[in-house]
Every structure is written in C-alpha cells, then in structure tokens.
PDB file of N, CA, C and O in Angstrom:
ATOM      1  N   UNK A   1    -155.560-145.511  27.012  1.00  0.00           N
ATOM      2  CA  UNK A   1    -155.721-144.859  28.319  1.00  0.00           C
ATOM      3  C   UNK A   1    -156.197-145.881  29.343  1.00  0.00           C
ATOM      4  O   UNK A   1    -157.123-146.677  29.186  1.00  0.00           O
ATOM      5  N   UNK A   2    -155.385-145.728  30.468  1.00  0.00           N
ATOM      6  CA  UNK A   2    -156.054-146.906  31.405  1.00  0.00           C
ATOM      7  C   UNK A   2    -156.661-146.092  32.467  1.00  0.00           C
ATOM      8  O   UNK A   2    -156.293-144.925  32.605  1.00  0.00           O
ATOM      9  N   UNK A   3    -157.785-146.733  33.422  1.00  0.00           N
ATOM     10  CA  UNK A   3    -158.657-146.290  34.306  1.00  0.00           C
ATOM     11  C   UNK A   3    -157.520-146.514  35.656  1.00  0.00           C
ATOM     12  O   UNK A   3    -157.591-145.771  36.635  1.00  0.00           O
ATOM     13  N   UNK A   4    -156.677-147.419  35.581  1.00  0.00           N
ATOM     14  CA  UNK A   4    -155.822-147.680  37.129  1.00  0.00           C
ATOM     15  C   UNK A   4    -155.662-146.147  37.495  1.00  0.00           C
ATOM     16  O   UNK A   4    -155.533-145.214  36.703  1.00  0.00           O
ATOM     17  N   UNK A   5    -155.695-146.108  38.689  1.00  0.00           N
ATOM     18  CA  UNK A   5    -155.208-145.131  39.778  1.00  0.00           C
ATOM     19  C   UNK A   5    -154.195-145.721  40.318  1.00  0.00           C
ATOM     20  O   UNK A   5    -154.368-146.931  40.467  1.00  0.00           O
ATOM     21  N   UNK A   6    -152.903-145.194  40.770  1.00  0.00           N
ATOM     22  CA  UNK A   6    -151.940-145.319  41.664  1.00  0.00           C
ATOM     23  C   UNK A   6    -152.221-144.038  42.740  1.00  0.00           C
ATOM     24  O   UNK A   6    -152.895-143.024  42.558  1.00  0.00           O
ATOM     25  N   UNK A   7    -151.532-144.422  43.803  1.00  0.00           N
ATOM     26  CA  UNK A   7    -151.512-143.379  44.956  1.00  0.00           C
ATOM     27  C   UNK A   7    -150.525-142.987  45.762  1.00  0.00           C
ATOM     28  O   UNK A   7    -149.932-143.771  46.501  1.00  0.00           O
ATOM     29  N   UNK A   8    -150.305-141.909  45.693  1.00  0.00           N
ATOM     30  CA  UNK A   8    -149.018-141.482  45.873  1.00  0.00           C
ATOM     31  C   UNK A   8    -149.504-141.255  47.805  1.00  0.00           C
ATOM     32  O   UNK A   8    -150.260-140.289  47.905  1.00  0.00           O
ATOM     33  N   UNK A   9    -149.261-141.813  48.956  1.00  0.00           N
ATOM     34  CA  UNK A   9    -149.267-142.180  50.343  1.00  0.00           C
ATOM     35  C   UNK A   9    -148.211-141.449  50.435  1.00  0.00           C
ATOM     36  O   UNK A   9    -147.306-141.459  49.601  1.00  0.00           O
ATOM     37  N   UNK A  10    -148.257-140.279  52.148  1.00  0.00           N
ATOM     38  CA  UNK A  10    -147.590-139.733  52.742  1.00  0.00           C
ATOM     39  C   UNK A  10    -148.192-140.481  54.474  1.00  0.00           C
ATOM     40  O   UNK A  10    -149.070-140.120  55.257  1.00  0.00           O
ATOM     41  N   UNK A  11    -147.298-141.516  54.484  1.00  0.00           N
ATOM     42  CA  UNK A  11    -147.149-142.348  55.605  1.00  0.00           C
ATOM     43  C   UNK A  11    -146.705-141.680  56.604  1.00  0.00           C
ATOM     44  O   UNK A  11    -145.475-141.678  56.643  1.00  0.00           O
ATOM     45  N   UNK A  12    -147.460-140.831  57.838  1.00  0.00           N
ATOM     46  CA  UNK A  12    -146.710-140.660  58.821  1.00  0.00           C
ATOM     47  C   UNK A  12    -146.768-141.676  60.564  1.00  0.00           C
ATOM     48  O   UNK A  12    -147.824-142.276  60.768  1.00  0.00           O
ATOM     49  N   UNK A  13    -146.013-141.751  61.307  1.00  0.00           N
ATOM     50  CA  UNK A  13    -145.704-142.973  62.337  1.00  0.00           C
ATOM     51  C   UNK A  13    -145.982-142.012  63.234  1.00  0.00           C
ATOM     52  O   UNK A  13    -145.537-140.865  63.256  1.00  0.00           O
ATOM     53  N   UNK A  14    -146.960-142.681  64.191  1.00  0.00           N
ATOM     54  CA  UNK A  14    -147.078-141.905  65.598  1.00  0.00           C
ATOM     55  C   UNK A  14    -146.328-141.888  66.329  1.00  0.00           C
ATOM     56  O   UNK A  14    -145.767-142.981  66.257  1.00  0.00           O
ATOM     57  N   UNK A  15    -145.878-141.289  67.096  1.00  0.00           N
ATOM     58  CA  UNK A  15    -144.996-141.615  67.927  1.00  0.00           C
ATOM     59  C   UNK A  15    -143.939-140.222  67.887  1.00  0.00           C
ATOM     60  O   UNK A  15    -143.552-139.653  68.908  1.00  0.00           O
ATOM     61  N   UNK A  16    -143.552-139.795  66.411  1.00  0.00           N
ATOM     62  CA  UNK A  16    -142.406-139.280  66.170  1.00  0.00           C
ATOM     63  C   UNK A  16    -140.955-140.076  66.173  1.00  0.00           C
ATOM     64  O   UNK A  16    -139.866-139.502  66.159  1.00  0.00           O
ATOM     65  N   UNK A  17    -141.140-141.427  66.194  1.00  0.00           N
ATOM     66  CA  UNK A  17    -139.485-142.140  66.511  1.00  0.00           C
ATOM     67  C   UNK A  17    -139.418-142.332  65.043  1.00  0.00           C
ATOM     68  O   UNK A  17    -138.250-141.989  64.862  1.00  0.00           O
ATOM     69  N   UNK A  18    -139.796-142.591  64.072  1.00  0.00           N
ATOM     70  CA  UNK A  18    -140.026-142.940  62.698  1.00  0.00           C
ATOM     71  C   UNK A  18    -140.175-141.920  61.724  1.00  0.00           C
ATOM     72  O   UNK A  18    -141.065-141.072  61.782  1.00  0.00           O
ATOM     73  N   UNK A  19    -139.379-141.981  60.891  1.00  0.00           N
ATOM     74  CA  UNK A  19    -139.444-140.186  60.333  1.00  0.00           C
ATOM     75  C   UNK A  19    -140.886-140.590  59.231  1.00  0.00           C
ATOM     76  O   UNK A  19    -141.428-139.571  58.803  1.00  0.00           O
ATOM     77  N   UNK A  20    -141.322-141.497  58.908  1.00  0.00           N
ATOM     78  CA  UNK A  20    -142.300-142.058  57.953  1.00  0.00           C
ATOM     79  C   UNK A  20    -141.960-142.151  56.132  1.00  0.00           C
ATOM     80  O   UNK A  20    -140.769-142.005  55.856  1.00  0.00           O
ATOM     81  N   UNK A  21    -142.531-142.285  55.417  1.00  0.00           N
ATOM     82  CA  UNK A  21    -142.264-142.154  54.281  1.00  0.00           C
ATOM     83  C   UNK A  21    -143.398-141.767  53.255  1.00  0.00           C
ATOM     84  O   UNK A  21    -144.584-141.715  53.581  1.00  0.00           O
ATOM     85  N   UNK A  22    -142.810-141.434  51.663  1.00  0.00           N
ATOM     86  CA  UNK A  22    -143.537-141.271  51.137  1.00  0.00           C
ATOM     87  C   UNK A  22    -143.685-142.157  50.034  1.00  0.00           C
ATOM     88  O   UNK A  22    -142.738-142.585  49.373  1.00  0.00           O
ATOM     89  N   UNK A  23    -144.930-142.438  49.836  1.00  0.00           N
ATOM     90  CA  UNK A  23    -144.630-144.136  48.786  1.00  0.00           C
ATOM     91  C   UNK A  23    -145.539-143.844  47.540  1.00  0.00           C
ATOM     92  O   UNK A  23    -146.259-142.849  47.617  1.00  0.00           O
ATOM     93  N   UNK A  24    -145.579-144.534  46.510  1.00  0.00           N
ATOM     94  CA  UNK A  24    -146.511-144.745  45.327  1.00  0.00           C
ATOM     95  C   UNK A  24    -146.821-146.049  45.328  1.00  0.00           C
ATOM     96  O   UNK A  24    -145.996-146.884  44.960  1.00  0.00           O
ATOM     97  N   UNK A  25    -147.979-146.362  45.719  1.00  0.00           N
ATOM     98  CA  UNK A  25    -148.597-147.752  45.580  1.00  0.00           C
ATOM     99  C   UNK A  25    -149.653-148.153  44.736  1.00  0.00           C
ATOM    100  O   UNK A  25    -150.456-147.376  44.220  1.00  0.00           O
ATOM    101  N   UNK A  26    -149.644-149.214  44.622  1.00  0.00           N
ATOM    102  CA  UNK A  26    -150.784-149.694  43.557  1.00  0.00           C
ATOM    103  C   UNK A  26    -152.269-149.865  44.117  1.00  0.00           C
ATOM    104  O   UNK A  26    -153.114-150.222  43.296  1.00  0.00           O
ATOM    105  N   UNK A  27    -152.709-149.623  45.565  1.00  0.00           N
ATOM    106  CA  UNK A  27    -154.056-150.072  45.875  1.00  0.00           C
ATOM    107  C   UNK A  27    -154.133-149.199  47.265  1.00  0.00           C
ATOM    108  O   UNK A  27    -153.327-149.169  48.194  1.00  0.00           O
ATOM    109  N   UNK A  28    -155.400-148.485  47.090  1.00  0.00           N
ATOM    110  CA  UNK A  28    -155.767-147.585  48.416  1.00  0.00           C
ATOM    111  C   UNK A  28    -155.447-148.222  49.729  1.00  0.00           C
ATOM    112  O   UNK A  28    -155.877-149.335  50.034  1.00  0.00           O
ATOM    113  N   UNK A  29    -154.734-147.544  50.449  1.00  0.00           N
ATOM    114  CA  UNK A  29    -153.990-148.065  51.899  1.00  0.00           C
ATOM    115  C   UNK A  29    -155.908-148.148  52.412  1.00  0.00           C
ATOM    116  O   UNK A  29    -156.760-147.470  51.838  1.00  0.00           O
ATOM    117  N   UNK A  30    -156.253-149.226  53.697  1.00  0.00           N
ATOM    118  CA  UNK A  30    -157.132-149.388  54.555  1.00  0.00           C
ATOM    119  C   UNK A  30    -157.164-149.670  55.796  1.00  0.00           C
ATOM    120  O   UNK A  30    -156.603-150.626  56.331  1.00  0.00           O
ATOM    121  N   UNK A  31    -157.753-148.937  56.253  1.00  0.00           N
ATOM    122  CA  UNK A  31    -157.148-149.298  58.153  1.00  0.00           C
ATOM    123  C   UNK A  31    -157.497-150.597  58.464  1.00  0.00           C
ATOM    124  O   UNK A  31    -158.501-151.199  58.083  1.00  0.00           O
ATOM    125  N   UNK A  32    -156.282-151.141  59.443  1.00  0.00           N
ATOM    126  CA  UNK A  32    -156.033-152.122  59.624  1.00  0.00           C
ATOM    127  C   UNK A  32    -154.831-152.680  58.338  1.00  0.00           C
ATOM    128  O   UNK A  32    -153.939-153.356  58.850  1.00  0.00           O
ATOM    129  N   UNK A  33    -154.753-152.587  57.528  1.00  0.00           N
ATOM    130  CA  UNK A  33    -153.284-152.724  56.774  1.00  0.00           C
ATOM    131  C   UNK A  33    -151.947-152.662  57.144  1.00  0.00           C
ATOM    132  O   UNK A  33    -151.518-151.684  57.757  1.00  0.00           O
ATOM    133  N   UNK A  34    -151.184-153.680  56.811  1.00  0.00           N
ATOM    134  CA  UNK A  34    -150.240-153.484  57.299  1.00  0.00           C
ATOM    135  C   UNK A  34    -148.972-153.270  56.708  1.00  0.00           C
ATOM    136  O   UNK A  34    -148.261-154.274  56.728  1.00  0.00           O
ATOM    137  N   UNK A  35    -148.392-152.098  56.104  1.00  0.00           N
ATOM    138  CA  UNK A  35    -147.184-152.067  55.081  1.00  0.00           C
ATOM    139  C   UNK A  35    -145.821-152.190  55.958  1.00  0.00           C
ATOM    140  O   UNK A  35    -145.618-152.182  57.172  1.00  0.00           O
ATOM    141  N   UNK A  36    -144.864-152.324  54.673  1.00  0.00           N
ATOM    142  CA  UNK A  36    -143.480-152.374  55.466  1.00  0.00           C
ATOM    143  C   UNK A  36    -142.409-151.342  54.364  1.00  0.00           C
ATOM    144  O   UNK A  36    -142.497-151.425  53.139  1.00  0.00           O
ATOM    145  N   UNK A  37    -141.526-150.493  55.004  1.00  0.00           N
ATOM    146  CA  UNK A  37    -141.007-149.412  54.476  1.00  0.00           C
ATOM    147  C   UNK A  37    -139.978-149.413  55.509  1.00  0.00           C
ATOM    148  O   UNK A  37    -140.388-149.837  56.590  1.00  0.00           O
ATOM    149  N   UNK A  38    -138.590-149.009  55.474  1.00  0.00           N
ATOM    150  CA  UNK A  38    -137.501-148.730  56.188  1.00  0.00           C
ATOM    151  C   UNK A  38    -137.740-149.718  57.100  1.00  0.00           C
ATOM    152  O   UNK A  38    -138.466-149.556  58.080  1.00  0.00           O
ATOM    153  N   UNK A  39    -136.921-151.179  56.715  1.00  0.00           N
ATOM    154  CA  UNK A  39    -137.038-152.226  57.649  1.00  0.00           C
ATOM    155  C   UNK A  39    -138.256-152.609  58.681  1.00  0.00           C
ATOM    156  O   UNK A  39    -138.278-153.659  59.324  1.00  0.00           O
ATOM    157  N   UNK A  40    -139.025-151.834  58.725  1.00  0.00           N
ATOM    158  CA  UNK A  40    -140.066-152.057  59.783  1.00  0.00           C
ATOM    159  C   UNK A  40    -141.646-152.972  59.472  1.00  0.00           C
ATOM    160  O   UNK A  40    -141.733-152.949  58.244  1.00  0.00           O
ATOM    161  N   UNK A  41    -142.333-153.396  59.779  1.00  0.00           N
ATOM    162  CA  UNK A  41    -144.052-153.025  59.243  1.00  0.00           C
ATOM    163  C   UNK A  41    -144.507-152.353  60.389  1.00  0.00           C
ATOM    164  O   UNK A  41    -144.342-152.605  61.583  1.00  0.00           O
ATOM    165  N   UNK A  42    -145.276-151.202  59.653  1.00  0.00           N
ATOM    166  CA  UNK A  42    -146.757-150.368  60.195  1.00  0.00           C
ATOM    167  C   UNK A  42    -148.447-150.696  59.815  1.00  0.00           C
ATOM    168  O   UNK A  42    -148.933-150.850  58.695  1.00  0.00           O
ATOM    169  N   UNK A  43    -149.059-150.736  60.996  1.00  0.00           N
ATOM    170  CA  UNK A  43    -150.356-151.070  60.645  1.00  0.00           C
ATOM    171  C   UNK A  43    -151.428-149.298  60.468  1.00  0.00           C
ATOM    172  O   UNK A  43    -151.195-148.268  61.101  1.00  0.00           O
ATOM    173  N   UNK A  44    -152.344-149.473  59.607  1.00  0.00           N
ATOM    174  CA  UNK A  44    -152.760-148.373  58.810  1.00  0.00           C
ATOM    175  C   UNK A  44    -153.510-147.820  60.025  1.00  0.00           C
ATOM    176  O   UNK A  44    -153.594-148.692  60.890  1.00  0.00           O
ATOM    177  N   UNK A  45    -154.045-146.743  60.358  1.00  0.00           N
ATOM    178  CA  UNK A  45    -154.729-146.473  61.529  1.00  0.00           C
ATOM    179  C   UNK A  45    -155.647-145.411  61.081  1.00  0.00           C
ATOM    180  O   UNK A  45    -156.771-145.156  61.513  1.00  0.00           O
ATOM    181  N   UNK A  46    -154.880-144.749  60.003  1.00  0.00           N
ATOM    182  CA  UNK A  46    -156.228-143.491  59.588  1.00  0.00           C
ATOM    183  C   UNK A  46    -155.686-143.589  57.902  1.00  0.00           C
ATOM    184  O   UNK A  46    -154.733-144.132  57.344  1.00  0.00           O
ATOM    185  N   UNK A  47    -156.856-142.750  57.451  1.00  0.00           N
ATOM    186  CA  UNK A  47    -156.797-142.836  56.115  1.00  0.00           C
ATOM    187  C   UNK A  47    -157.327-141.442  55.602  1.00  0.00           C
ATOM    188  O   UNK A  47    -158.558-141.446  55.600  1.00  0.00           O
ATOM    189  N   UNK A  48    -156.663-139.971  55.065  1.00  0.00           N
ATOM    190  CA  UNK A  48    -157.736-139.439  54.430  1.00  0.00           C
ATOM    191  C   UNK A  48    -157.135-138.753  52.948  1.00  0.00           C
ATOM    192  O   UNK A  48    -155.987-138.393  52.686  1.00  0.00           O
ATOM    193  N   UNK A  49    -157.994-138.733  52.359  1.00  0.00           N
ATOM    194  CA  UNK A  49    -157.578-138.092  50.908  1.00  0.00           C
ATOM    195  C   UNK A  49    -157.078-136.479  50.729  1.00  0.00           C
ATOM    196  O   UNK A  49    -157.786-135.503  50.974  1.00  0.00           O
ATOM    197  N   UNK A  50    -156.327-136.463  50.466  1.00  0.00           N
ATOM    198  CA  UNK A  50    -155.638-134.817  50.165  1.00  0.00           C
ATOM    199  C   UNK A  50    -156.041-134.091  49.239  1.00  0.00           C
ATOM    200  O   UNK A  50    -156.231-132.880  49.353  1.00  0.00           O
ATOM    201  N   UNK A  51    -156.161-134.551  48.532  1.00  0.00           N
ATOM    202  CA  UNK A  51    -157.241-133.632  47.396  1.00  0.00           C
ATOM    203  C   UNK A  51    -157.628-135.043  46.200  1.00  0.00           C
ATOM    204  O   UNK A  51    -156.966-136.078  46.118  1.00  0.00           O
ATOM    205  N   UNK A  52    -158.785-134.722  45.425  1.00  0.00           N
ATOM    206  CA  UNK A  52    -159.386-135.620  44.708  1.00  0.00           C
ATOM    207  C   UNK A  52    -158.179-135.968  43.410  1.00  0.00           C
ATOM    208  O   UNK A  52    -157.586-134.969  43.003  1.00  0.00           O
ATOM    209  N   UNK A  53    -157.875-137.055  42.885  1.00  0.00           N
ATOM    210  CA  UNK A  53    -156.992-137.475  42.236  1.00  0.00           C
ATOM    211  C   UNK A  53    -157.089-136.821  40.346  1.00  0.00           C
ATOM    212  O   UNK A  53    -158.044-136.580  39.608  1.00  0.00           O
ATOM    213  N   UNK A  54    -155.548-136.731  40.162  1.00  0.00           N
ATOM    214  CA  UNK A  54    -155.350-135.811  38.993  1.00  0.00           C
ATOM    215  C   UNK A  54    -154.723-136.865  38.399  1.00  0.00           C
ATOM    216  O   UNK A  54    -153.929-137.674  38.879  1.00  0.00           O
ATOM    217  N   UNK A  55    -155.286-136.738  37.013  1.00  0.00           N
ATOM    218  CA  UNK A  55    -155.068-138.174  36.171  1.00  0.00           C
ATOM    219  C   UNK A  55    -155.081-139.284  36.400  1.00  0.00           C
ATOM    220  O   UNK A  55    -156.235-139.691  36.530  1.00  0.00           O
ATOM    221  N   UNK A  56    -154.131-140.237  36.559  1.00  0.00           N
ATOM    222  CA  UNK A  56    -154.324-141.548  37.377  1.00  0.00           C
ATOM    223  C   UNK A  56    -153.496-141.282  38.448  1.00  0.00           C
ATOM    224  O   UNK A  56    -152.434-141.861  38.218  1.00  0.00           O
ATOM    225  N   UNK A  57    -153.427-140.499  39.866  1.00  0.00           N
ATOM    226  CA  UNK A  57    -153.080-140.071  40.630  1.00  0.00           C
ATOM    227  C   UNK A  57    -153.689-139.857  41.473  1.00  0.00           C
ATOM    228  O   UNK A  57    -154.427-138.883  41.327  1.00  0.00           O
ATOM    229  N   UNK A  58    -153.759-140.596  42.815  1.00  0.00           N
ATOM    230  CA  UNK A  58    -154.947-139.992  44.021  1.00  0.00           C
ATOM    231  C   UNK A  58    -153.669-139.564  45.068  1.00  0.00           C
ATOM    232  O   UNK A  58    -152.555-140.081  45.156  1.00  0.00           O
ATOM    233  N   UNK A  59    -154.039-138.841  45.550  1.00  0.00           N
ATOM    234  CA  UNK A  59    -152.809-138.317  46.919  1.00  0.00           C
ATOM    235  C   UNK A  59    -153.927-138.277  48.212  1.00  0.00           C
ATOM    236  O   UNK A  59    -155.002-137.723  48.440  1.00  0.00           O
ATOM    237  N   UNK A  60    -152.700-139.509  49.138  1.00  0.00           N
ATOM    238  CA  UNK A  60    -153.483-139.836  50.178  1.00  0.00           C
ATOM    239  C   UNK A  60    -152.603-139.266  51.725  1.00  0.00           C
ATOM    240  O   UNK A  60    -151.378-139.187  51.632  1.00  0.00           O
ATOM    241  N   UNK A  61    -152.986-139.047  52.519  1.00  0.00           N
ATOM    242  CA  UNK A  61    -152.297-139.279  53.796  1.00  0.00           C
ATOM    243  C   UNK A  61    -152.707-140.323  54.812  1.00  0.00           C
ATOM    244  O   UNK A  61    -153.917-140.511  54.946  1.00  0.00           O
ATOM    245  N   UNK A  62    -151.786-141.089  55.611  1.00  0.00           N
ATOM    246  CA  UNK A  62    -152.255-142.167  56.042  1.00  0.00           C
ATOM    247  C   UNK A  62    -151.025-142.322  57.335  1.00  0.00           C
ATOM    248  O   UNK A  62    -149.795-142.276  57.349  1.00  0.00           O
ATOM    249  N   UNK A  63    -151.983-142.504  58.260  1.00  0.00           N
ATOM    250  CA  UNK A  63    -151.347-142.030  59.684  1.00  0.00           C
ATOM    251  C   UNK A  63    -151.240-144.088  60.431  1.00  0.00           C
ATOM    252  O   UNK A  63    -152.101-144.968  60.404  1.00  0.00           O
ATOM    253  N   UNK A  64    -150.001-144.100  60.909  1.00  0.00           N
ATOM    254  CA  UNK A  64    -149.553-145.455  61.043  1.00  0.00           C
ATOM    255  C   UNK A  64    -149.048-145.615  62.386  1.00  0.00           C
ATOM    256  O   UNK A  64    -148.944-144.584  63.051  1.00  0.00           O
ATOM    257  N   UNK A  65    -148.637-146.967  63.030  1.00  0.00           N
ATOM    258  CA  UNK A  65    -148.196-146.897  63.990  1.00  0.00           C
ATOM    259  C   UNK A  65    -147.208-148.524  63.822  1.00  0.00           C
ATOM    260  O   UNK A  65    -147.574-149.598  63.345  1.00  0.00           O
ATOM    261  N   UNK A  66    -145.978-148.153  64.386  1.00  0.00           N
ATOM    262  CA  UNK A  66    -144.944-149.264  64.709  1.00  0.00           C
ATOM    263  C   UNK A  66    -145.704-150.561  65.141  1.00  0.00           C
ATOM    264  O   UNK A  66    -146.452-150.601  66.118  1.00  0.00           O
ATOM    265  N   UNK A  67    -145.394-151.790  64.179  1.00  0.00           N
ATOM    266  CA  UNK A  67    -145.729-153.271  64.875  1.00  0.00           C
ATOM    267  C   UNK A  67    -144.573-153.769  65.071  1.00  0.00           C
ATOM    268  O   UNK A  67    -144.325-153.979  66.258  1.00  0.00           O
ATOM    269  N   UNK A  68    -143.539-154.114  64.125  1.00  0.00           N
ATOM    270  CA  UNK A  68    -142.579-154.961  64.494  1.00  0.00           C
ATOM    271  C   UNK A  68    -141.769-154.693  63.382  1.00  0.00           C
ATOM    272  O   UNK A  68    -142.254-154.328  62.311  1.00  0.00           O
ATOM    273  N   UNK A  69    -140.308-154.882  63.603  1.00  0.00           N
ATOM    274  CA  UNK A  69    -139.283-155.046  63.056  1.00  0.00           C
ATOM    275  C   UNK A  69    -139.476-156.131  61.559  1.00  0.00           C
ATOM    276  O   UNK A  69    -139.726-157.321  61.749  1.00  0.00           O
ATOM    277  N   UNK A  70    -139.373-155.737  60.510  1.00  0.00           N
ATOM    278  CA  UNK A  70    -139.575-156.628  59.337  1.00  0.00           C
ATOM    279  C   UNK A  70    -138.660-157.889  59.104  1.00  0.00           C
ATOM    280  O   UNK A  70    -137.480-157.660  59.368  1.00  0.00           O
ATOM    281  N   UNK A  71    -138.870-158.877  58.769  1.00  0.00           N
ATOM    282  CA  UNK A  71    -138.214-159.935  58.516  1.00  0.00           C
ATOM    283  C   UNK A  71    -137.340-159.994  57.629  1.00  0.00           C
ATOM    284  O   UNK A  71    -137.736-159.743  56.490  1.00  0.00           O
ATOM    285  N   UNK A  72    -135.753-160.363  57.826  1.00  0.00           N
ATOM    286  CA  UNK A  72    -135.259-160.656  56.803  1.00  0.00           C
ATOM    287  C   UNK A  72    -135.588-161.949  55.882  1.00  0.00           C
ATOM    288  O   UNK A  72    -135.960-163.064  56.246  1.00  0.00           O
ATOM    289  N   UNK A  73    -135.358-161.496  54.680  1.00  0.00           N
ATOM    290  CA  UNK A  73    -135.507-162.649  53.264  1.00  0.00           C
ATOM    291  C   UNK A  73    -134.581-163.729  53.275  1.00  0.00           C
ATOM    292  O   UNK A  73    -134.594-164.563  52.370  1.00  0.00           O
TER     293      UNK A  73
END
C-alpha cells in the first residue's frame, strides 16, 4: 500500500474563453503555479479542496487564468 496521493484538478480559466480541463496530477496545484493543458500555460490563482480525499485520491478545484500560448517542442 502506498501513502502517494494523486489529485484529480478541475481547472477552470477565468475569463470563460477557455473551456478548462480536468486533470490527474501527481502534486497539489499552488497559487502562483503554472500548468499547461490544451496548448496554452495557466497560472494557479485559487486553490480549494472538494471534499477530503478517498483512498489515494484528493479532488481539488483550482481556478486559473491565461498567460501565454505554450511552446512548441
């Protein structure tokens, strides 16, 4: 049995131009963070927990806002 938590993030983008996404990540999103999902990066702006985590499962919501167009590789 392992202690890791993953977190299942419901990313939404202010604005409404960005439909947002929903992700499973390996490490609690923190404001000021900056992820990248559907070509873009968003920086983290709010953070709150949806209900307390079930098994190795925390469910978060996490409210974002448009920085810039992501770089191609």
């Amino acid at each position: 049995m392992t202690d890791e938590i993953f977190y299942k993030v419901s990313f939404v983008v202010v604005g409404g131009k960005h439909p947002g996404a929903i992700i499973t990540v390996e490490n609690k999103p923190k404001i000021g963070d900056e992820i990248t999902f559907n070509g873009s990066v968003f920086r983290v702006t709010e953070v709150m927990e949806l209900m307390p985590p079930v098994g190795n499962f925390g469910f978060l919501h996490a409210t974002c806002e448009h920085v810039r167009p992501a770089e191609a590789n």
